[in-house]
ZAZA-58235 format. One record per atom (N, C-alpha, C): x, y, z; atom name; residue number from 1; residue in three letters. Coordinates in nm, 2 decimals, padded with zeros to 4 digits, always signed. Layout:
BEGIN
       px       py       pz   atom   seq   type
        X        Y        Z     CA   NUM    ala
...
***
This chain:
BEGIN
       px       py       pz   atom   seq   type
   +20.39   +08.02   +12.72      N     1    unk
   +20.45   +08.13   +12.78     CA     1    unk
   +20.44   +08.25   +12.67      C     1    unk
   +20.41   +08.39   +12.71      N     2    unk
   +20.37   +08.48   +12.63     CA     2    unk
   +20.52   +08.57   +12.58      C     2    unk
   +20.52   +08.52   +12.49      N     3    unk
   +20.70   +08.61   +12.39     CA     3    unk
   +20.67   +08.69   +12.31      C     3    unk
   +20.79   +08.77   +12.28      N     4    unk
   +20.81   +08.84   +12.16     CA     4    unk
   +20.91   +08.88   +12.14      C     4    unk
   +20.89   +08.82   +11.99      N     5    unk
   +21.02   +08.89   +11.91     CA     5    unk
   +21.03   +08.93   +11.82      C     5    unk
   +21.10   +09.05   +11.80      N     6    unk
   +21.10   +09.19   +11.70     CA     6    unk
   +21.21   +09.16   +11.64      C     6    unk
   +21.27   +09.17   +11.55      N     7    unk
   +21.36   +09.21   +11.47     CA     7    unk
   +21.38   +09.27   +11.39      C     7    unk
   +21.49   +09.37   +11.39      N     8    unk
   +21.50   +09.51   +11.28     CA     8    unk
   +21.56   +09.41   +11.13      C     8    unk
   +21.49   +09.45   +11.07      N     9    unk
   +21.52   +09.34   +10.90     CA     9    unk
   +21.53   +09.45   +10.79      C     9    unk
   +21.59   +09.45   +10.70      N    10    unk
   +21.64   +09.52   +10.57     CA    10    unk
   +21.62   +09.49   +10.45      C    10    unk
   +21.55   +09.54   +10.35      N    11    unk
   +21.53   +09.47   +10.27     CA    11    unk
   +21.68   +09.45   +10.15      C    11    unk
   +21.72   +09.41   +10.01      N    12    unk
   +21.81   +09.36   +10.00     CA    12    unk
   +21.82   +09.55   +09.95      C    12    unk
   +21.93   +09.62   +09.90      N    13    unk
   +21.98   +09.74   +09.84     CA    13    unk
   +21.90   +09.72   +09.73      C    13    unk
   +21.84   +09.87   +09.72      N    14    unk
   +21.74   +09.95   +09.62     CA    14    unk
   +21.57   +09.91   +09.64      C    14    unk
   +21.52   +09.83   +09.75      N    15    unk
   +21.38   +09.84   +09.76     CA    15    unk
   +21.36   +09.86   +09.90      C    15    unk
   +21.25   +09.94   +09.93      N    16    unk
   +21.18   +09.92   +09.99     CA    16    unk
   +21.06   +09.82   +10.10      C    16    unk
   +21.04   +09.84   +10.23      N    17    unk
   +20.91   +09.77   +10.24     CA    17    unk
   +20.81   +09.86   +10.33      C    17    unk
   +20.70   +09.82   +10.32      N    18    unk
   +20.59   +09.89   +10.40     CA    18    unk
   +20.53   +09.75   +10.47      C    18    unk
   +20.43   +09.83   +10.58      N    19    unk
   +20.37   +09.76   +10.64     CA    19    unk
   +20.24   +09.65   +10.55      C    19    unk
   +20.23   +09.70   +10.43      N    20    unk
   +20.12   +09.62   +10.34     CA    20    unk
   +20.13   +09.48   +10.30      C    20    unk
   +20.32   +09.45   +10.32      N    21    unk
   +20.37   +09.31   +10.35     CA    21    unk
   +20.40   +09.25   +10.43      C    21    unk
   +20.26   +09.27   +10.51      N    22    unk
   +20.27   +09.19   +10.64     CA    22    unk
   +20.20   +09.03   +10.61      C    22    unk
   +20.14   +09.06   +10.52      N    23    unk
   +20.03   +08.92   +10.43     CA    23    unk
   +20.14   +08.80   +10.39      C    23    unk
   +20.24   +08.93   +10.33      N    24    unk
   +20.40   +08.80   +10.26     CA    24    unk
   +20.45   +08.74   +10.40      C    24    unk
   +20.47   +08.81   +10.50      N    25    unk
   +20.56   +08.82   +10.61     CA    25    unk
   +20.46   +08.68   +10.70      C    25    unk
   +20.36   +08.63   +10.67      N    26    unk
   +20.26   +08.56   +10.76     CA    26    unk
   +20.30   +08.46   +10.65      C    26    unk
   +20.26   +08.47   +10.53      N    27    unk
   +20.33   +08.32   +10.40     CA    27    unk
   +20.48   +08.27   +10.46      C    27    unk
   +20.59   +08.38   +10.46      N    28    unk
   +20.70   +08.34   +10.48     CA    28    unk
   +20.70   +08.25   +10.64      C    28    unk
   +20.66   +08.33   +10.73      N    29    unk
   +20.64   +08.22   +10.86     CA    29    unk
   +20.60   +08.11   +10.88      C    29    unk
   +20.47   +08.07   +10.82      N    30    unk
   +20.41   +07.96   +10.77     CA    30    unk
   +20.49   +07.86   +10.70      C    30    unk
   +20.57   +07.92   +10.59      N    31    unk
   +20.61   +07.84   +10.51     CA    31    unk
   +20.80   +07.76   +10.61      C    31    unk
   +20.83   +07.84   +10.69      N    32    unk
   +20.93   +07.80   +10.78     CA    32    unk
   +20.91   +07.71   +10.91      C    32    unk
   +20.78   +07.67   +10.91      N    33    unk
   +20.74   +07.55   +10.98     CA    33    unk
   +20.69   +07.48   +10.94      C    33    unk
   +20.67   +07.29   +11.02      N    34    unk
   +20.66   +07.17   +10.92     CA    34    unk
   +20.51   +07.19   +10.88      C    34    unk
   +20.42   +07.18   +10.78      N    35    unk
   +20.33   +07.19   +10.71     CA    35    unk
   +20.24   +07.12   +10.79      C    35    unk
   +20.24   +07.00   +10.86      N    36    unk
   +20.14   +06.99   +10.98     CA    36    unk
   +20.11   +07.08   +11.05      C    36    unk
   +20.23   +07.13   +11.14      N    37    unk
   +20.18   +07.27   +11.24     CA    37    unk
   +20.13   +07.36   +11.18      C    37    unk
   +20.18   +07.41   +11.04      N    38    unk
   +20.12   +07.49   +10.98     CA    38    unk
   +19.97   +07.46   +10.98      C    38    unk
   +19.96   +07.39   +10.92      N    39    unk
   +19.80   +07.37   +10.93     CA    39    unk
   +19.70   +07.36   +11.04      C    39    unk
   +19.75   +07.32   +11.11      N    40    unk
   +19.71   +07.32   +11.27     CA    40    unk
   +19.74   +07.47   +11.36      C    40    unk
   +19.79   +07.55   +11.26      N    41    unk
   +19.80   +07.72   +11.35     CA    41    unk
   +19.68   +07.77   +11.26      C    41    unk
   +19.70   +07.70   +11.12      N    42    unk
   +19.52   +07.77   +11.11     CA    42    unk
   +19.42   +07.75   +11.10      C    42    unk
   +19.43   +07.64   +11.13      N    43    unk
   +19.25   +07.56   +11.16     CA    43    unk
   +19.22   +07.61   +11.31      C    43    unk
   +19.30   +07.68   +11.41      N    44    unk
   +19.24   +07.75   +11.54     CA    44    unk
   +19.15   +07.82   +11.54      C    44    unk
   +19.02   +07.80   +11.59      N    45    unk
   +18.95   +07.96   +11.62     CA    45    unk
   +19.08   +08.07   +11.67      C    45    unk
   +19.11   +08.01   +11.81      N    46    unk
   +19.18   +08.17   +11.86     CA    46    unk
   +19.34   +08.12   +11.81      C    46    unk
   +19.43   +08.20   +11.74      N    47    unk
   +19.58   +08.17   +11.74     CA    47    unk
   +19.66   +08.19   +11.83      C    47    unk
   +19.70   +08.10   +11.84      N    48    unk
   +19.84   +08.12   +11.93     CA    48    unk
   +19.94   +08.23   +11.93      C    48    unk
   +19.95   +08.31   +11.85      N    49    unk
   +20.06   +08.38   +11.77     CA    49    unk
   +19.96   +08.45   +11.64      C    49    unk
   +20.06   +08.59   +11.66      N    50    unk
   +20.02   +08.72   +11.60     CA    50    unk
   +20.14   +08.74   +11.52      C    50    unk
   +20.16   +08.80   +11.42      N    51    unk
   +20.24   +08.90   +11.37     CA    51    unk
   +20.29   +09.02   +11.27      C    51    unk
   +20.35   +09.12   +11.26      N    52    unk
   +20.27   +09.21   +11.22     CA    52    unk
   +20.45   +09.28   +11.16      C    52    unk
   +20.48   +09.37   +11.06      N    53    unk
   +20.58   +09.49   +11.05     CA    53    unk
   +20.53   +09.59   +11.07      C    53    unk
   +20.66   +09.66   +11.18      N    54    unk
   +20.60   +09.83   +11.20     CA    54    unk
   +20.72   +09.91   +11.14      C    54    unk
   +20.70   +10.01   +11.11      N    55    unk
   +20.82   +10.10   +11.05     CA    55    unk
   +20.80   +10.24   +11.17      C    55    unk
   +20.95   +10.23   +11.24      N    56    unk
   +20.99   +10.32   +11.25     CA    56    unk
   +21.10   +10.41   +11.19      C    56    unk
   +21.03   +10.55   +11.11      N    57    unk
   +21.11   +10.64   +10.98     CA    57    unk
   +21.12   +10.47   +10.93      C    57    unk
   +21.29   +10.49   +10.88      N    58    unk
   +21.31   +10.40   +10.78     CA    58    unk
   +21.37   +10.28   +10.78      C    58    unk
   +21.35   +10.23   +10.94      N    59    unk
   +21.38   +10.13   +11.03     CA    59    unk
   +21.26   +10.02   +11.01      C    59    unk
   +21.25   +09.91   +10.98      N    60    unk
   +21.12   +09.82   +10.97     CA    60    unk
   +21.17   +09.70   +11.05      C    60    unk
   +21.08   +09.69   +11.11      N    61    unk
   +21.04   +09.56   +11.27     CA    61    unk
   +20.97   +09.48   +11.23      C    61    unk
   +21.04   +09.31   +11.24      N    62    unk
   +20.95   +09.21   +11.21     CA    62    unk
   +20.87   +09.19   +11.38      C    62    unk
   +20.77   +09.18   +11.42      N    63    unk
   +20.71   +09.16   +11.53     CA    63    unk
   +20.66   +09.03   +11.52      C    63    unk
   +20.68   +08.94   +11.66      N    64    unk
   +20.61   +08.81   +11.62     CA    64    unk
   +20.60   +08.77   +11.76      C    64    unk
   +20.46   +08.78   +11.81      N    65    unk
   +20.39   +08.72   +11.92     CA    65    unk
   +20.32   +08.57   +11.94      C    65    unk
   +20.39   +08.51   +12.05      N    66    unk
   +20.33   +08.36   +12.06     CA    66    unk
   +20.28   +08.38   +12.20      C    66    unk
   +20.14   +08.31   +12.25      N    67    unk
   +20.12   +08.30   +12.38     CA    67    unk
   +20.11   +08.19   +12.45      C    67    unk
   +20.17   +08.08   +12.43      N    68    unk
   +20.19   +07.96   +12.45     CA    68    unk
   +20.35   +07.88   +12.40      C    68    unk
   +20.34   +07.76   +12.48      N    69    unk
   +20.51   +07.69   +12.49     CA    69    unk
   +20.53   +07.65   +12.34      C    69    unk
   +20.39   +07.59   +12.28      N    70    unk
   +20.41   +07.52   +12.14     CA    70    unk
   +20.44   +07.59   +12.05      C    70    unk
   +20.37   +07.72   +12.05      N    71    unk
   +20.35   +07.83   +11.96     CA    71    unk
   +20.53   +07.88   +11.92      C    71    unk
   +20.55   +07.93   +12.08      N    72    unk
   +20.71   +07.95   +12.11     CA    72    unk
   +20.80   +07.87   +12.05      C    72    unk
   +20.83   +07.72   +12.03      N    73    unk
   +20.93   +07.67   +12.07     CA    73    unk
   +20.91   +07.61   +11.89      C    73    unk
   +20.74   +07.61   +11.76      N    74    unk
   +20.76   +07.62   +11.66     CA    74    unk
   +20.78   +07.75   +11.61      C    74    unk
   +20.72   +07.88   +11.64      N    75    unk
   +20.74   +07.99   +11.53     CA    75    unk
   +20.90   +08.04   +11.60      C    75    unk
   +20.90   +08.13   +11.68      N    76    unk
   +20.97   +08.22   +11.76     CA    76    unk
   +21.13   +08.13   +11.79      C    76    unk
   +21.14   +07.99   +11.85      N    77    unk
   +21.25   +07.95   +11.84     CA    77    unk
   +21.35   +07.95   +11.77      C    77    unk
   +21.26   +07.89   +11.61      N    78    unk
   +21.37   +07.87   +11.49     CA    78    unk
   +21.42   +07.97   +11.46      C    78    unk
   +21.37   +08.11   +11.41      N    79    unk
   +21.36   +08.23   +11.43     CA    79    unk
   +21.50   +08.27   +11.54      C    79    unk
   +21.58   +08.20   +11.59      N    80    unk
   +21.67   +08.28   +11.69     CA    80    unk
   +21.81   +08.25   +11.64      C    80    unk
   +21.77   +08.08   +11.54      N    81    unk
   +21.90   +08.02   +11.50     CA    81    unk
   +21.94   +08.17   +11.42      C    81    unk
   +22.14   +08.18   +11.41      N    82    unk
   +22.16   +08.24   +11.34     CA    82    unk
   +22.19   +08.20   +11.20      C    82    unk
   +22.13   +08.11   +11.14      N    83    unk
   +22.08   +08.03   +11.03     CA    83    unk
   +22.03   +08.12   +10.92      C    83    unk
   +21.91   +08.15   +11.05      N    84    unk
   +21.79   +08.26   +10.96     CA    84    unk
   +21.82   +08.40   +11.00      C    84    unk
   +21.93   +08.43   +10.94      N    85    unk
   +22.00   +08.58   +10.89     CA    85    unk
   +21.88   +08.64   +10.79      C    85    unk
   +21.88   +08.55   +10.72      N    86    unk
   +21.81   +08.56   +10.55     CA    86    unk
   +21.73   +08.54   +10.50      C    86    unk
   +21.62   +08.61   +10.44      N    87    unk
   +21.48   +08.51   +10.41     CA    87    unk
   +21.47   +08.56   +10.24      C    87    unk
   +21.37   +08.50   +10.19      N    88    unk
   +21.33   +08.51   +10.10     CA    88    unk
   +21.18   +08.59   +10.11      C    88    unk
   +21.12   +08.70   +10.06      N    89    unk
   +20.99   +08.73   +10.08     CA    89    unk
   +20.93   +08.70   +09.92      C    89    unk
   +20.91   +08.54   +09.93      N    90    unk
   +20.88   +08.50   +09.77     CA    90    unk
   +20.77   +08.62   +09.70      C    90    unk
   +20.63   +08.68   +09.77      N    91    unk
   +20.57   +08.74   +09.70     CA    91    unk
   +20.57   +08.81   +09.67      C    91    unk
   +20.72   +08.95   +09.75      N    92    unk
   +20.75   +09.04   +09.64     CA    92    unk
   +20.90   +08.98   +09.59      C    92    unk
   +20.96   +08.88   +09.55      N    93    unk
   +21.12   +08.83   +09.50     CA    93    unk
   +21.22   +08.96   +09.57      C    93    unk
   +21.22   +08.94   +09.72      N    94    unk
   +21.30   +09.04   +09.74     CA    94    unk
   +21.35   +08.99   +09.92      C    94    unk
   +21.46   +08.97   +09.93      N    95    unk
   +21.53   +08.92   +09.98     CA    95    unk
   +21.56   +09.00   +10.12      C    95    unk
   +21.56   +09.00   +10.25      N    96    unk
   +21.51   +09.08   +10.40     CA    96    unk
   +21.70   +08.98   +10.49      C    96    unk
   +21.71   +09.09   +10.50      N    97    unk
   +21.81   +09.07   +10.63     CA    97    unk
   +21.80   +09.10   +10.77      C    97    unk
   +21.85   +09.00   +10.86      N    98    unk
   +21.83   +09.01   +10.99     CA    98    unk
   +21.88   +09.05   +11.04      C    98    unk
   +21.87   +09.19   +11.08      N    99    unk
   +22.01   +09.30   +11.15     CA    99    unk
   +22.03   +09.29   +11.35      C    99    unk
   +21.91   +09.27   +11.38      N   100    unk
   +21.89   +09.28   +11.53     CA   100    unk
   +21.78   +09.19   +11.58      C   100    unk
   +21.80   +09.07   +11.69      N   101    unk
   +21.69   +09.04   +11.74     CA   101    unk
   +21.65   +09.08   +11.90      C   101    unk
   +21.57   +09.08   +11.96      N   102    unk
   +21.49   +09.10   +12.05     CA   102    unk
   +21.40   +09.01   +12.11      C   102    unk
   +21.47   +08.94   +12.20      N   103    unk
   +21.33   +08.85   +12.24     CA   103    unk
   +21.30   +08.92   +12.39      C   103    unk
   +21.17   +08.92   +12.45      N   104    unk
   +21.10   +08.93   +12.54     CA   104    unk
   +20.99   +08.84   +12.57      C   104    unk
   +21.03   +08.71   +12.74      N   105    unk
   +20.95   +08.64   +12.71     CA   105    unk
   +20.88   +08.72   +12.87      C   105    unk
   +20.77   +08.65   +12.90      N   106    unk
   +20.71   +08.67   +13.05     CA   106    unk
   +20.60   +08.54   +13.07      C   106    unk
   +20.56   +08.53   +13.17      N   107    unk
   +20.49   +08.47   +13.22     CA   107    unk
   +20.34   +08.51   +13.21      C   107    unk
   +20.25   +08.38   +13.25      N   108    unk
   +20.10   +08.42   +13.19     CA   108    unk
   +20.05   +08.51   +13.34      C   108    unk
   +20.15   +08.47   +13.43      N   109    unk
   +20.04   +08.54   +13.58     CA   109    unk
   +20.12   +08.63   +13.55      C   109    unk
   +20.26   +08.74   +13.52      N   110    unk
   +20.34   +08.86   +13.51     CA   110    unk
   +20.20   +08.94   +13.37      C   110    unk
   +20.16   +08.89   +13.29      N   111    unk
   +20.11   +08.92   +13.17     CA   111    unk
   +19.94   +08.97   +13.26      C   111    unk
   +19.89   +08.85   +13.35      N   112    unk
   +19.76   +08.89   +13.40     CA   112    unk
   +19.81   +08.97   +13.46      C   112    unk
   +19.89   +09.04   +13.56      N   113    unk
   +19.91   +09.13   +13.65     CA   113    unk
   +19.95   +09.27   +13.61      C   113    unk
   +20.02   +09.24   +13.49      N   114    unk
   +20.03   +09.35   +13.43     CA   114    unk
   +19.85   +09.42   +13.37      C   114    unk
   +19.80   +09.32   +13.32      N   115    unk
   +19.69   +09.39   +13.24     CA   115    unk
   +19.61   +09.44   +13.35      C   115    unk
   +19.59   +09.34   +13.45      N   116    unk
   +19.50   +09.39   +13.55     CA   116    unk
   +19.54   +09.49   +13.74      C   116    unk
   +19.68   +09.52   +13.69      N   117    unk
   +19.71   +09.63   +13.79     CA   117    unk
   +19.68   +09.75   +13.76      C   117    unk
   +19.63   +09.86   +13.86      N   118    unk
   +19.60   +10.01   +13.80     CA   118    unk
   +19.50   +10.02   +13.87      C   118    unk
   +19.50   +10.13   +13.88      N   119    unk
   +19.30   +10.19   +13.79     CA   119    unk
   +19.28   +10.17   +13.71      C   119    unk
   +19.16   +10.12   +13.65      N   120    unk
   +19.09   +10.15   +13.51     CA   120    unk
   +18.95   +10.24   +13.52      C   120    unk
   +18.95   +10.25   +13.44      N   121    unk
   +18.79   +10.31   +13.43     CA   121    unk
   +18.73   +10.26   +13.35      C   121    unk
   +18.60   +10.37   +13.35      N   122    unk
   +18.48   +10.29   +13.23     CA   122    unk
   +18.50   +10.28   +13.14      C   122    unk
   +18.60   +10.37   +13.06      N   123    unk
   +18.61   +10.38   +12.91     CA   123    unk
   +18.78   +10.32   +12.91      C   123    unk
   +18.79   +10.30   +12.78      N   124    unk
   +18.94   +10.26   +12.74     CA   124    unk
   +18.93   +10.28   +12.60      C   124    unk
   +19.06   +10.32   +12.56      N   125    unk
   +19.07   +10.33   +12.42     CA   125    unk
   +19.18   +10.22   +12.37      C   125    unk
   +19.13   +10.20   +12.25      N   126    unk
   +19.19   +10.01   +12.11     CA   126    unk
   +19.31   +10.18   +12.04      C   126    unk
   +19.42   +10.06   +12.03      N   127    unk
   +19.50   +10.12   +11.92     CA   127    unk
   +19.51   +10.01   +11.88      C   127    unk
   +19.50   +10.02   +11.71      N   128    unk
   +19.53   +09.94   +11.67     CA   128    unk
   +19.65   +10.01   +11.54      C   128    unk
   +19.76   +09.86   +11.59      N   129    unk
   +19.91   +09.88   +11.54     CA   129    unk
   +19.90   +09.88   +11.38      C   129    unk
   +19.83   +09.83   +11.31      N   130    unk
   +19.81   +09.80   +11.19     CA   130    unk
   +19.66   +09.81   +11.14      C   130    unk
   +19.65   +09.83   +10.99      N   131    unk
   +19.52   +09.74   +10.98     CA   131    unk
   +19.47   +09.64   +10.97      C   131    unk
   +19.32   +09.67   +11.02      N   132    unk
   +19.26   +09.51   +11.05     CA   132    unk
   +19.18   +09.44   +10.93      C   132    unk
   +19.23   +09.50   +10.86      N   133    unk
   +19.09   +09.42   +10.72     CA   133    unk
   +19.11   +09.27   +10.72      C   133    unk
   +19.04   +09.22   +10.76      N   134    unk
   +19.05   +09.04   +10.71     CA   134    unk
   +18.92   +08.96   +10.64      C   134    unk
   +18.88   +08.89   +10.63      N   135    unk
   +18.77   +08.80   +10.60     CA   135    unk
   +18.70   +08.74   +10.71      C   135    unk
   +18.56   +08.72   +10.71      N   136    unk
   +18.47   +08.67   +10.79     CA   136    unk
   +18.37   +08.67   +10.74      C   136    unk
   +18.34   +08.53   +10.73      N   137    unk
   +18.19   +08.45   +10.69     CA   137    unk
   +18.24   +08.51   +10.50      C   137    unk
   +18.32   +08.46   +10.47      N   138    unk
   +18.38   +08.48   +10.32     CA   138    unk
   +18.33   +08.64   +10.24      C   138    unk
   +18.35   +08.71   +10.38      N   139    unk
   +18.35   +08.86   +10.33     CA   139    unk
   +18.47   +08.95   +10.39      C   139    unk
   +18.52   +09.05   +10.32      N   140    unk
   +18.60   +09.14   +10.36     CA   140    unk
   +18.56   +09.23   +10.48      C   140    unk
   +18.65   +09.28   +10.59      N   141    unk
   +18.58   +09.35   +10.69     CA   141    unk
   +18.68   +09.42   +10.72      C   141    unk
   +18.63   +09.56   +10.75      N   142    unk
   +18.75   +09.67   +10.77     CA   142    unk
   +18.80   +09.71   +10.89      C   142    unk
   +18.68   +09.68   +11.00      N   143    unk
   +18.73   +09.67   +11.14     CA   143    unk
   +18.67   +09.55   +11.19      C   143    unk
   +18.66   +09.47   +11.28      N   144    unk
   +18.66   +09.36   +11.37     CA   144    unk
   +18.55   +09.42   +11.46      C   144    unk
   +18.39   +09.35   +11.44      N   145    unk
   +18.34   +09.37   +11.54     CA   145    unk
   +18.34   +09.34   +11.66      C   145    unk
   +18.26   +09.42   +11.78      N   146    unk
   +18.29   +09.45   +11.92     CA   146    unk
   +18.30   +09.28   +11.94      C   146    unk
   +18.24   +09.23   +11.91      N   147    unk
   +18.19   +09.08   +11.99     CA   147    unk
   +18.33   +09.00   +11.94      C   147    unk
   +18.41   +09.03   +11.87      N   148    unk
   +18.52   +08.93   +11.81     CA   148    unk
   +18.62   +08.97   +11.90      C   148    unk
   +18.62   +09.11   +12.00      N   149    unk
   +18.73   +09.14   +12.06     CA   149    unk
   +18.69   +09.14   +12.23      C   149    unk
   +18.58   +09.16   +12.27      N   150    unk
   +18.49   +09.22   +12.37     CA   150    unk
   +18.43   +09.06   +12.42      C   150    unk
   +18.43   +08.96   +12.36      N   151    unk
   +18.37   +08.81   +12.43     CA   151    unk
   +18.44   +08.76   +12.50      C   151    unk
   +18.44   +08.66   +12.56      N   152    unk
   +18.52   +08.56   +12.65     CA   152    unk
   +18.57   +08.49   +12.50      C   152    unk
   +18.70   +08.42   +12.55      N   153    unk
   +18.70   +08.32   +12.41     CA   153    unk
   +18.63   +08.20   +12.38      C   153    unk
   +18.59   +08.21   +12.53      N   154    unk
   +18.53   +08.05   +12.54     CA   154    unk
   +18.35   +08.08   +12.47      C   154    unk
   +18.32   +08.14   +12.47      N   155    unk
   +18.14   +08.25   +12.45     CA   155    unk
   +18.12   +08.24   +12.29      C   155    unk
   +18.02   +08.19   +12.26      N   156    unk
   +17.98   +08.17   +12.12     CA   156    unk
   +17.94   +08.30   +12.05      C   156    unk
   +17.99   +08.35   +11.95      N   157    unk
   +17.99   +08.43   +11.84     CA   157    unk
   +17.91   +08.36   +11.77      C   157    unk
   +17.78   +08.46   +11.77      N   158    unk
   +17.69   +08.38   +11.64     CA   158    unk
   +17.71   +08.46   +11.54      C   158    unk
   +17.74   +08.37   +11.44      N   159    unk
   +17.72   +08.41   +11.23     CA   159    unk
   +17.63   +08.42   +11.18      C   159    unk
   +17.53   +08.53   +11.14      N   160    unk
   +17.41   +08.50   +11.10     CA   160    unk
   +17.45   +08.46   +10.96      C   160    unk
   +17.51   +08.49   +10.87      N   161    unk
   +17.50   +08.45   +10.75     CA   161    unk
   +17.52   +08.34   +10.74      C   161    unk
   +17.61   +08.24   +10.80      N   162    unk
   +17.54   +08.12   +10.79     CA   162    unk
   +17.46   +07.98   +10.93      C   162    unk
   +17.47   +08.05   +11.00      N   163    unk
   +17.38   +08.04   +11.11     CA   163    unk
   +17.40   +07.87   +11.20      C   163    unk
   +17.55   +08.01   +11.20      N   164    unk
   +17.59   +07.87   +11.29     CA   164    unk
   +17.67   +07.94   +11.46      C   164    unk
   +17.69   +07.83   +11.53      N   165    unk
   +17.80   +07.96   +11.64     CA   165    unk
   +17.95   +07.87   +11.61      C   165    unk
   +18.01   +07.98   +11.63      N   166    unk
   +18.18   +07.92   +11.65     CA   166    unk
   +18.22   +07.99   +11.73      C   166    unk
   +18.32   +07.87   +11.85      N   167    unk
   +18.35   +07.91   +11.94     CA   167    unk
   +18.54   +07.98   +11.95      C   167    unk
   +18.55   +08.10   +11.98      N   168    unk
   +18.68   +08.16   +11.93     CA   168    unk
   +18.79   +08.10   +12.07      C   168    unk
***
């Protein structure tokens, strides 16, 4: 089932955060599930689950997207106990409070019907909420080529550098 949940978080009095600790914010989530699943959310071609901080002014939003039951009921569930008020963000030593949560769940046919009701046209424009720099084929990449966003998931992505296909 496709969720999401935001939460407005604080960091402890006298620091700051930006969106550039979103790298810490994916360690800390990781590290809040049992180290099997962990492992098994990243050996996926495609993930189940996204997540990202957005600042609005001086307001910062933990966002955390799952599109599936398993995804949900490891990242997003624990995440509701009010347990986890409190986190640690070990890589900057700086300690995030949970002021507000938000969940929004829907369904996968509400989610298809939403995407595919309307007009569309030929063209469409990508926003993207953050940046995308990540690694591929053990190189740094500043945007995500068309074929990584634009394929079926099921449709082989070929790597020439090392020349093989993986299926996303």
């Amino acid at each position: 089932m496709p969720a999401n949940l935001k939460m407005r978080i604080e960091p402890e009095q006298g620091r700051k955060m930006s969106y550039q600790m979103s790298s810490g914010m994916h360690g800390l989530l990781m590290e809040m599930i049992p180290a099997e699943q962990a492992a098994k959310l990243h050996e996926q071609g495609l993930r189940p689950y996204s997540q990202y901080l957005s600042l609005e002014g001086d307001t910062v939003y933990w966002n955390i997207n799952t599109l599936n039951e398993e995804a949900f009921q490891t990242i997003i569930l624990p995440l509701l106990s009010e347990e986890k008020d409190t986190f640690l963000l070990k890589k900057h030593d700086m300690k995030l409070f949970v002021k507000e949560r938000q969940l929004r769940q829907t369904s996968v046919k509400s989610a298809a019907d939403l995407f595919y009701s309307g007009e569309s046209g030929r063209y469409f424009r990508l926003k993207f909420l953050t940046p995308t720099a990540f690694k591929q084929n053990g190189q740094y990449t500043i945007l995500p080529r068309s074929a990584l966003y634009l394929s079926e998931p099921d449709e082989p992505v070929r790597c020439r550098k090392r020349k093989r296909t993986a299926f996303r």
